[in-house]
C-alpha positions as CSV (number, residue, x, y, z in Angstrom):
1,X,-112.7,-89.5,-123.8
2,X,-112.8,-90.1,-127.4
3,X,-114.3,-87.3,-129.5
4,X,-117.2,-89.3,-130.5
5,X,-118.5,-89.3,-127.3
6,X,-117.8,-86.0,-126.5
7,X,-119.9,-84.4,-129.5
8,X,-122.7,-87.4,-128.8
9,X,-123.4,-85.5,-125.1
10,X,-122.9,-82.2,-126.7
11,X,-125.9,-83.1,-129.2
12,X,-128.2,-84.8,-126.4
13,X,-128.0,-82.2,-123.7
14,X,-128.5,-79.5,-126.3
15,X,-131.5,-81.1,-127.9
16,X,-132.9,-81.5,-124.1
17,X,-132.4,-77.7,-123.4
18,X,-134.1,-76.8,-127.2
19,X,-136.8,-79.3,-126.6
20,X,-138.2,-77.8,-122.7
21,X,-137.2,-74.2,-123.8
22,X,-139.4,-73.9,-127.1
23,X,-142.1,-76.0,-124.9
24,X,-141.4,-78.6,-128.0
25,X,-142.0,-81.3,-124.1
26,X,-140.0,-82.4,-121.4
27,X,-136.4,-83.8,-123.4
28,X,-136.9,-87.1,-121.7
29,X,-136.3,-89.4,-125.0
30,X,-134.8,-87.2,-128.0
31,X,-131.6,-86.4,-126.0
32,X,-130.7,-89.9,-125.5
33,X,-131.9,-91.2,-129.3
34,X,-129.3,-88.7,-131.0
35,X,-126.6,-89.5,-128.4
36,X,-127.3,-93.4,-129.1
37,X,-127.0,-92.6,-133.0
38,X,-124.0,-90.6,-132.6
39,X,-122.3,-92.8,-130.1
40,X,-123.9,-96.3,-130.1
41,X,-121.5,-97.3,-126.9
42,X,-122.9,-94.9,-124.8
43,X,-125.2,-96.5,-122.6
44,X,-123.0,-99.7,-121.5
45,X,-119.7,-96.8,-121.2
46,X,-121.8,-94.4,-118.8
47,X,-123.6,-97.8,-117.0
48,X,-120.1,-99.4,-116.5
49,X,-118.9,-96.4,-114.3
50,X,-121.8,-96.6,-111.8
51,X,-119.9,-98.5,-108.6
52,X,-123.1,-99.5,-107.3
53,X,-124.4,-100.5,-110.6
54,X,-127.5,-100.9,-112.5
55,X,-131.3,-101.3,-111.2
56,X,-134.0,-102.6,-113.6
57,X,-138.0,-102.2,-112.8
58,X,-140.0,-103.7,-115.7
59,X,-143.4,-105.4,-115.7
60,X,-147.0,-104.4,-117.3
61,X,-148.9,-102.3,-114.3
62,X,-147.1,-100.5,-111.2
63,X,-143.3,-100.2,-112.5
64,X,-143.6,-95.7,-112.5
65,X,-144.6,-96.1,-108.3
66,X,-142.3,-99.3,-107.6
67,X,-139.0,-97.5,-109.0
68,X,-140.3,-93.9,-107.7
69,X,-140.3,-96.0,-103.9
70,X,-137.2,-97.4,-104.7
71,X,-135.7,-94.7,-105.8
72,X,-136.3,-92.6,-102.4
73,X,-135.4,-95.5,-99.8
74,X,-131.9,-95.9,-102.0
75,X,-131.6,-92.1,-101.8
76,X,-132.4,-91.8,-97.6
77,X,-129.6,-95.3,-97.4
78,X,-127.2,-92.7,-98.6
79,X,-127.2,-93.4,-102.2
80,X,-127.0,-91.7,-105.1
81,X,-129.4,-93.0,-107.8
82,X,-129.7,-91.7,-111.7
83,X,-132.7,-92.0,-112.4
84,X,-135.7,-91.6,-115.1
85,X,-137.7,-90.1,-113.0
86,X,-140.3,-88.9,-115.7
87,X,-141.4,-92.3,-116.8
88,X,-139.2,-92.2,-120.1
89,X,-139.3,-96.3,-120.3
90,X,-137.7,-97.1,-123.9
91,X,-133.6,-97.5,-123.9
92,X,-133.5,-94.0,-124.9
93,X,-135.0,-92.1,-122.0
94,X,-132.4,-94.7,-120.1
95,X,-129.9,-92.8,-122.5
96,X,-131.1,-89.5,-121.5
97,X,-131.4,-90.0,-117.7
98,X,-127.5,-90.9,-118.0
99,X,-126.7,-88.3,-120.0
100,X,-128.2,-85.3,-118.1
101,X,-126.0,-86.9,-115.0
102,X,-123.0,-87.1,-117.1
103,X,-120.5,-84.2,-117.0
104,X,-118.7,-83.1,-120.3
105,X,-116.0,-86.0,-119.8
106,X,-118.5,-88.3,-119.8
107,X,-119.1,-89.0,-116.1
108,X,-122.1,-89.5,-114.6
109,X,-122.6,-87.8,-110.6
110,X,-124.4,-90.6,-109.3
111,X,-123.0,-94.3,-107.7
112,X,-125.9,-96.2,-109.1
113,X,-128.8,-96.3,-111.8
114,X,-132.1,-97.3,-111.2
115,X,-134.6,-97.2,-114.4
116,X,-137.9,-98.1,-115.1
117,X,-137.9,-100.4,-118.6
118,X,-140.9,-100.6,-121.1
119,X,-141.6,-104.6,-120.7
120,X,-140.7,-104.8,-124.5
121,X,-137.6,-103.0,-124.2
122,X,-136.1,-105.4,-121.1
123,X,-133.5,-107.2,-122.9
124,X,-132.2,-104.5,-124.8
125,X,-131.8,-102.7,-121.8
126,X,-130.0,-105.4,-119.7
127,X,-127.9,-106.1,-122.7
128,X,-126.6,-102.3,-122.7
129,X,-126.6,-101.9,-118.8
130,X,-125.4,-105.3,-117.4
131,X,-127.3,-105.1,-114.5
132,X,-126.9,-105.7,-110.8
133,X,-130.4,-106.5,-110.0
134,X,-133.6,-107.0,-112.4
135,X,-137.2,-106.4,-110.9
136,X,-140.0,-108.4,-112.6
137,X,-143.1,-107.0,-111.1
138,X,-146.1,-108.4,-113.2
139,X,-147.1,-109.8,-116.8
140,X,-150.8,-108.7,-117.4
141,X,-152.2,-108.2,-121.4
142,X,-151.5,-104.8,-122.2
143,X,-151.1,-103.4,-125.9
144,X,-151.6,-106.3,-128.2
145,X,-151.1,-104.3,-131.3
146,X,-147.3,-103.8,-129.9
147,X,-146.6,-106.3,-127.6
148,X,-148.5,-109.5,-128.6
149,X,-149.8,-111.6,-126.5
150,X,-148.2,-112.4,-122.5
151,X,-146.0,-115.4,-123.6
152,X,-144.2,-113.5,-126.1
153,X,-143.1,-111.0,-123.5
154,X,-142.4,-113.7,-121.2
155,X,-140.5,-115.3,-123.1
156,X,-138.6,-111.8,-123.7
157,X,-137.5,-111.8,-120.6
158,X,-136.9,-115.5,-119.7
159,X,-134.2,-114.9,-122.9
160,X,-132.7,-111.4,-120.7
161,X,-132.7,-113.4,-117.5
162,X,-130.7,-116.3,-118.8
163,X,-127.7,-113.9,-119.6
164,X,-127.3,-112.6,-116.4
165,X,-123.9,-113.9,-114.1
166,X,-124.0,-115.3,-111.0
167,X,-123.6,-112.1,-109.3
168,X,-126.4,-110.3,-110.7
169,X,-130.1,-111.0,-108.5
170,X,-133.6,-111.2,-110.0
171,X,-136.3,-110.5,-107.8
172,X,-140.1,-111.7,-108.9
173,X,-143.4,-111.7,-107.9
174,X,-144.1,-115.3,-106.9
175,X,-148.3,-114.8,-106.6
176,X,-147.8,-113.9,-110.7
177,X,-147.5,-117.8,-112.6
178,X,-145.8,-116.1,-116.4
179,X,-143.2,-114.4,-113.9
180,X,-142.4,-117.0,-111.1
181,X,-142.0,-119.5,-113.6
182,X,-138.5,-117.5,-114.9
183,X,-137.0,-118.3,-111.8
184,X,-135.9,-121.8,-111.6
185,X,-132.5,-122.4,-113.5
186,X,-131.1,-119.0,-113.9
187,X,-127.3,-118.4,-112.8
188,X,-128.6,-115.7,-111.0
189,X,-129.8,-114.9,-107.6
190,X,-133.8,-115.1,-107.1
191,X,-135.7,-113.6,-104.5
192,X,-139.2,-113.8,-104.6
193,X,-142.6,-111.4,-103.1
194,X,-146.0,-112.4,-102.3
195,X,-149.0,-111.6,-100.9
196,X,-151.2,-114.0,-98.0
197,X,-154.2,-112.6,-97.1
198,X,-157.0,-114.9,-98.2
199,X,-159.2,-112.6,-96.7
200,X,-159.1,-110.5,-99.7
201,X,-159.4,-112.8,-102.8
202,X,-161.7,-115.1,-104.6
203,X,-161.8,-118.6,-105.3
204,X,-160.9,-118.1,-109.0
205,X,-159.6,-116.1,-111.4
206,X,-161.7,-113.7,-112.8
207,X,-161.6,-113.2,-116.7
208,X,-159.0,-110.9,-117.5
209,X,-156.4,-113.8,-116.1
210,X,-153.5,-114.0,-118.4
211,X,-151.9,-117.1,-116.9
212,X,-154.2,-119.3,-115.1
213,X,-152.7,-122.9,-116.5
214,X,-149.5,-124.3,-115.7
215,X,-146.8,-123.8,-117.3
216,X,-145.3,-127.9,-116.8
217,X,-148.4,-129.8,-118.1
218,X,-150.8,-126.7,-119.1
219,X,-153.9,-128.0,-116.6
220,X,-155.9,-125.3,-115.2
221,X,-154.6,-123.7,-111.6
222,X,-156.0,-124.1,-108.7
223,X,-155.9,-120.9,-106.6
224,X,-156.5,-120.5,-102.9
225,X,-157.1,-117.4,-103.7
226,X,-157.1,-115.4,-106.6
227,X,-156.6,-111.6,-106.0
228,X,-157.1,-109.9,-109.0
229,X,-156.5,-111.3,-112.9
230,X,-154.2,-114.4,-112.8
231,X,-152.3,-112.9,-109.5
232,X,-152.8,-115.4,-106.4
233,X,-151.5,-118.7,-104.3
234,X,-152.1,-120.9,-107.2
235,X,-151.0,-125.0,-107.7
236,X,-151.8,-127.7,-110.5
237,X,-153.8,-130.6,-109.5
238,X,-152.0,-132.2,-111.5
239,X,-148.5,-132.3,-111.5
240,X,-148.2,-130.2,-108.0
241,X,-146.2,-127.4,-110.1
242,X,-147.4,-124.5,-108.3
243,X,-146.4,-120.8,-106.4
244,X,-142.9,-120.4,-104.7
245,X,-142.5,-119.9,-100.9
246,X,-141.9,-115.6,-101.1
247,X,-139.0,-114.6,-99.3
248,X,-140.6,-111.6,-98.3
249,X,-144.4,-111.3,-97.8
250,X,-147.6,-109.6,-96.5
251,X,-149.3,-112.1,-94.1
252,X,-152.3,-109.6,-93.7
253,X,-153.6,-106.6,-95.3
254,X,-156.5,-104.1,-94.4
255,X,-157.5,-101.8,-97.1
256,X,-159.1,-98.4,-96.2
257,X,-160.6,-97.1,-99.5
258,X,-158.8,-94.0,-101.3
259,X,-156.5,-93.7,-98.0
260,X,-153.4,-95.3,-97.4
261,X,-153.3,-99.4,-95.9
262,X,-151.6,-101.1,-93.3
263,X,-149.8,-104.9,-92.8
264,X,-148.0,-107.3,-91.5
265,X,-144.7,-107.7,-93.4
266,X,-142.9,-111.1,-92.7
267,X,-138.7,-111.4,-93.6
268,X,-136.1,-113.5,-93.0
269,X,-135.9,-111.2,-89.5
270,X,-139.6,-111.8,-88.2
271,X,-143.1,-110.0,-88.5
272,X,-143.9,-106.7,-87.6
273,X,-146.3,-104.0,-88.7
274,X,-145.9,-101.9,-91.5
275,X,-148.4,-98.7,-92.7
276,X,-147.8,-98.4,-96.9
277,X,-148.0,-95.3,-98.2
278,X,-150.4,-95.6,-100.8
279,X,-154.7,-97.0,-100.8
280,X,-154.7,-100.5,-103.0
281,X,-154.1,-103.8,-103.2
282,X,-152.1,-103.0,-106.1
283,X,-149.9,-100.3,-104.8
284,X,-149.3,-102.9,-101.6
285,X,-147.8,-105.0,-104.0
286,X,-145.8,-101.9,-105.4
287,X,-144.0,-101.6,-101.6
288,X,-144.2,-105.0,-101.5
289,X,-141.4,-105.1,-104.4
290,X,-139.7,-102.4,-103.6
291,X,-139.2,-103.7,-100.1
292,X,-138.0,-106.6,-101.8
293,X,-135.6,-105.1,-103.9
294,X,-133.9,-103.0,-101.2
295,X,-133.4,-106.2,-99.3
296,X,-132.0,-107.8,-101.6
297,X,-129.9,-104.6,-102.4
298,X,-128.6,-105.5,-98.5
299,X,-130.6,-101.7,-97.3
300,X,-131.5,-102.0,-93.3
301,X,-135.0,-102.9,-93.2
302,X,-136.0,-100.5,-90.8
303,X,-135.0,-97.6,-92.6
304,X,-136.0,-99.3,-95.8
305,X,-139.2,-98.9,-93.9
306,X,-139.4,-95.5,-92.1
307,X,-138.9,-93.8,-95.8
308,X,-141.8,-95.8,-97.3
309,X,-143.8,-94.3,-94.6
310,X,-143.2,-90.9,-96.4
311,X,-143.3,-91.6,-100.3
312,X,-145.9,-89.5,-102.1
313,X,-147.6,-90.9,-105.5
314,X,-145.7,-90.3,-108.9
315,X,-147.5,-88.6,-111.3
316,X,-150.7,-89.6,-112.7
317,X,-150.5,-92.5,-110.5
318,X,-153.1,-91.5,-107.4
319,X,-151.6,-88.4,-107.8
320,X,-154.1,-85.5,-105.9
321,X,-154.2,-81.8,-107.0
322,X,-156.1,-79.0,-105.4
323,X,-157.8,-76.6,-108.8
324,X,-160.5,-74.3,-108.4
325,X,-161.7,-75.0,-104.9
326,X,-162.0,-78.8,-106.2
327,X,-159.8,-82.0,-105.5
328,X,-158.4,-84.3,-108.3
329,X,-157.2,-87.6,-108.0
330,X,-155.7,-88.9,-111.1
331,X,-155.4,-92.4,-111.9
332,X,-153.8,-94.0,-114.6
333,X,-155.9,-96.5,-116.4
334,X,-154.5,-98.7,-119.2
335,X,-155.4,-102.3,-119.6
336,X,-158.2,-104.2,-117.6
337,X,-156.1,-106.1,-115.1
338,X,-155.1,-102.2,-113.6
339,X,-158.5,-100.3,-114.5
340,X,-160.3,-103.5,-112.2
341,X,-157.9,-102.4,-109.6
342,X,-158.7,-98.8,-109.4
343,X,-162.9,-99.7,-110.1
344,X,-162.4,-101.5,-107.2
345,X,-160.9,-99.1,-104.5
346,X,-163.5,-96.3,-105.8
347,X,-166.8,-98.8,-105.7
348,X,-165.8,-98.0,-101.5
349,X,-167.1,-94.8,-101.7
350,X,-170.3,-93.9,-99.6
351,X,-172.2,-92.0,-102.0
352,X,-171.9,-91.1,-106.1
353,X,-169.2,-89.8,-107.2
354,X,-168.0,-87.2,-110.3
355,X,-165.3,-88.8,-112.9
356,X,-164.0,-87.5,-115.7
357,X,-162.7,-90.1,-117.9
358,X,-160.3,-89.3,-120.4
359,X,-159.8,-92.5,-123.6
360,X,-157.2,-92.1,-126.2
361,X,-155.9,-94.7,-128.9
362,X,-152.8,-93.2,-129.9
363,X,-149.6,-95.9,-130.2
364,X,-148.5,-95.1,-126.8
365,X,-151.8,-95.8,-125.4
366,X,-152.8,-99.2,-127.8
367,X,-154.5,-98.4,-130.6
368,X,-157.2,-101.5,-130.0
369,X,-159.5,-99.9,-127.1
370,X,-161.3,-103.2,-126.9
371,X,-159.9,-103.4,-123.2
372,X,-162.6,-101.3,-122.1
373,X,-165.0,-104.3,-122.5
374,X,-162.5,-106.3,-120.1
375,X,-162.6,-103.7,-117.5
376,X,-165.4,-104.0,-114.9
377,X,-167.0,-100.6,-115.2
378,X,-170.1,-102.3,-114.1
379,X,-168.4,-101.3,-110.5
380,X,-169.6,-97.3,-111.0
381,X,-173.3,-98.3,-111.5
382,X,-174.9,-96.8,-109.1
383,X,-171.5,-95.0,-108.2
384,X,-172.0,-91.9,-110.6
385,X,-172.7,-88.5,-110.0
386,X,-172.2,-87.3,-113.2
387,X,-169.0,-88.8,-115.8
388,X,-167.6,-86.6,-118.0
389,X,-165.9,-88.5,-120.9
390,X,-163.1,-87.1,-123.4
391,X,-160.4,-88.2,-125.3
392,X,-160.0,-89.7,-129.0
393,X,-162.4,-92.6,-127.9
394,X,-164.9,-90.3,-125.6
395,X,-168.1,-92.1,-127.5
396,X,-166.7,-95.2,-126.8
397,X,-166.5,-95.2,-123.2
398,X,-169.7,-93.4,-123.4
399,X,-171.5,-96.3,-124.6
400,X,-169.3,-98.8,-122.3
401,X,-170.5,-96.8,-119.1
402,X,-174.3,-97.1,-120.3
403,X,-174.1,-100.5,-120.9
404,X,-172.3,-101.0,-117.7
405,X,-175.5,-99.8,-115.8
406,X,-174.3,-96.2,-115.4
407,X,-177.5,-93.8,-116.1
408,X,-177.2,-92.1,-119.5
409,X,-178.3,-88.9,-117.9
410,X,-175.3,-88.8,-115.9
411,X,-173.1,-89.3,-119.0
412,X,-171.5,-86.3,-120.2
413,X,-169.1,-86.4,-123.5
414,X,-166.6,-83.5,-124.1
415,X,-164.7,-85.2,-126.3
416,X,-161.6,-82.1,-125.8
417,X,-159.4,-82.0,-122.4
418,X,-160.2,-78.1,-121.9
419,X,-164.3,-78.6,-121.9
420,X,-164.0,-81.9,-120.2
421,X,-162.4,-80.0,-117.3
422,X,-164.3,-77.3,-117.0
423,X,-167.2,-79.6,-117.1
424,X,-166.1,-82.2,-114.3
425,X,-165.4,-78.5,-112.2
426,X,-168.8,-77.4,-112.9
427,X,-170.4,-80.6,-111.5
428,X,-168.7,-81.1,-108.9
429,X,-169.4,-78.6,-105.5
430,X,-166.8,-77.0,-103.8
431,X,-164.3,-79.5,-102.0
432,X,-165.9,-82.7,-103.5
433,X,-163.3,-84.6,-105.3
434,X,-163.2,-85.2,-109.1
435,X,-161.5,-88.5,-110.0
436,X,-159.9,-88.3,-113.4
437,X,-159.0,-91.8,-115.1
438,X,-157.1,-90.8,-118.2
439,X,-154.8,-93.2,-120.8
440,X,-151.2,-92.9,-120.6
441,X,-151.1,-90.3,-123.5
442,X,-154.3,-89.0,-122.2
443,X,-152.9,-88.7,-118.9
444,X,-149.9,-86.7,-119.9
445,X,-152.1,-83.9,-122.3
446,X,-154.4,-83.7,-119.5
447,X,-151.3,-82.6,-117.1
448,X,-150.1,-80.1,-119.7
449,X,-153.6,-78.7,-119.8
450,X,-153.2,-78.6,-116.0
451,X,-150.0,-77.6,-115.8
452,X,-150.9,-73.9,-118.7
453,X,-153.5,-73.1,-115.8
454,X,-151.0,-73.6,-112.6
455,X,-152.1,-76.7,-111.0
456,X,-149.4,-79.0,-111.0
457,X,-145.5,-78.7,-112.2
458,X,-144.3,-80.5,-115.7
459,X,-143.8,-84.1,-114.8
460,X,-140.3,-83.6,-115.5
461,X,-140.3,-81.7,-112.3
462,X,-142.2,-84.0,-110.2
């Protein structure tokens, strides 16, 4: 091993260890951006000695739960993933996921990586990691003020894609139009997912559609139906361009509110009933890909299977703690494609419910909070027991939640995490649940606030 290397994961894994032990956070992305500096080589060495090679999950909303469900069926097949299981996303919490399974010589322990990638940060990552098989899970507006507008990142990736060899696989989500469309004309193997239950969409898309005309002569999809946003069984009346047959699919779908779902999945083996793990129509899309990945990864179906049966939510995503005789469920909410998805599995509740909704604007989160206008909030009127706002933007979603039809009286602004809380607790009787929709960044301070009081383990732990 040259001594470059050797001093580049002697400065990573010792700036992980300072980083968790003076509480400085979890060493998930400083580790691997001084071993990248020191040793710019060291993500396609360590990648390159993985027999199994390199897994990527990318795509706006769902890629934390789709690689966490990966991540366990590879692990019950026998495998041995590396993985960055804290949600690190750029190159450099890749970096540091390979370097905390490297030994001192530069080996990593495990046969295989399997990482979550930022959807900005896709071809650099499959530039340094030559990977076996790319997952492109969904393209929704997210982030302007960083990523621009859906195209540009679509485009991103179309670039990645092309590079790949004949031996590599993509596997896409054919009900999405910006990410179907990157199929035709790679070198690569495609595989693609969808969903068909009618039953469960509209006739149209609704507003926050990203993608809704064709891509061939840019006339306006037809869609039979629309689920949510631009996702759906979509084709041009005009030039017939329109969704790919899935290779894998749901042919039905029952929802039962906050609780977990059941289907019919339908492979190149046949139809037969499946229960998924987690409540949503966007989390049955999350098995849904990483069904399709393992597939196409060559895992036995029936096992791929069984150990869905038993995943458990990552953090912050539908994640449930037990604090102070009360139950949380946390819910990341980020853009208005993914916020209409969770509106939508709460507005099945019975009776009003207490939220505490947590808004920040930091550059993780998006600095332009205009979203929140996107987002169908007008779901919760009527829904509310009592909302407790916080976060850098608390007045903000104050005001969007009153002019959503949600009754002033019941809106309660704590702009800090600690009194926010303790607020939400106060309102809430014993054993009701409070659910807490936070921002990314506001998601993670509100789990280091839970974590100083003993609720849940650092997410690094998780």
């Amino acid at each position: 091993m040259r001594p470059l290397r050797w001093i580049a994961l002697l400065a990573g894994k010792s700036a992980g260890f300072l980083s968790r032990r003076l509480g400085l956070g979890g060493g998930t992305t400083l580790p691997g951006s001084i071993a990248q500096r020191l040793d710019p080589q060291l993500v396609p060495s360590l990648s390159a000695q993985l027999p199994l090679g390199v897994f990527l999950v990318t795509g706006t909303n769902g890629k934390t739960t789709t690689a966490r469900m990966l991540v366990q069926i590879l692990r019950a097949a026998g495998w041995c993933p590396i993985h960055n299981r804290a949600g690190a996303n750029l190159v450099e919490g890749i970096a540091t996921a390979l370097l905390y399974s490297s030994d001192w010589r530069g080996r990593p322990a495990g046969d295989c990586g399997l990482f979550e990638v930022d959807e900005a940060h896709l071809p650099r990552a499959a530039a340094l990691s030559q990977p076996r098989l790319i997952l492109l899970h969904n393209l929704f507006r997210d982030q302007l003020d960083r990523y621009g507008e859906v195209d540009y990142v679509r485009n991103r990736w179309a670039e990645a894609l092309r590079t790949l060899p004949v031996d590599a696989t993509v596997v896409l989500n054919a009900d999405d139009p910006a990410v179907a469309s990157l199929g035709p004309g790679l070198d690569a193997r495609v595989l693609y997912y969808g969903l068909d239950a009618p039953e469960l969409g509209r006739a149209g898309p609704d507003h926050t559609a990203d993608a809704r005309f064709c891509r061939r002569c840019g006339a306006p999809y037809d869609y039979d139906p629309a689920y949510y946003g631009h996702i759906g069984r979509y084709r041009c009346p005009v030039c017939g361009h329109g969704r790919p047959r899935p290779d894998v699919r749901l042919s039905e779908l029952h929802l039962d509110g906050t609780n977990a779902a059941h289907g019919v999945l339908v492979t190149a083996a046949g139809a037969q009933s499946i229960r998924l793990p987690l409540p949503g129509l966007y989390n049955a899309y999350n098995a849904l890909a990483a069904i399709s990945a393992a597939l196409a990864l060559g895992l036995d179906l029936e096992r791929v299977l069984d150990t869905l049966g038993r995943f458990q939510a990552a953090f912050g995503r539908l994640e449930r703690v037990e604090a102070q005789g009360r139950r949380v469920l946390l819910a990341l909410i980020k853009n208005p494609v993914g916020a209409g998805q969770v509106l939508h599995m709460l507005h099945q509740a019975e009776r009003p419910q207490g939220y505490l909704i947590v808004i920040n604007d930091l550059i993780a989160d998006g600095t332009d909070v205009s979203w929140l206008w996107d987002a169908p909030f007008e779901a919760l009127a009527g829904q509310v027991d009592f909302a407790v706002v916080a976060g850098t933007r608390a007045q903000d979603m104050a005001v969007r939640l009153k002019y959503a039809g949600v009754e002033p009286s019941r809106i309660l602004v704590r702009p800090e995490l600690a009194p926010a809380l303790d607020t939400a607790f106060q309102h809430a009787a014993a054993g009701e649940t409070v659910y807490l929709l936070p921002t990314y960044t506001a998601m993670l301070e509100m789990r280091a606030l839970m974590v100083r009081r003993g609720y849940v383990a650092p997410f690094w732990e998780d």
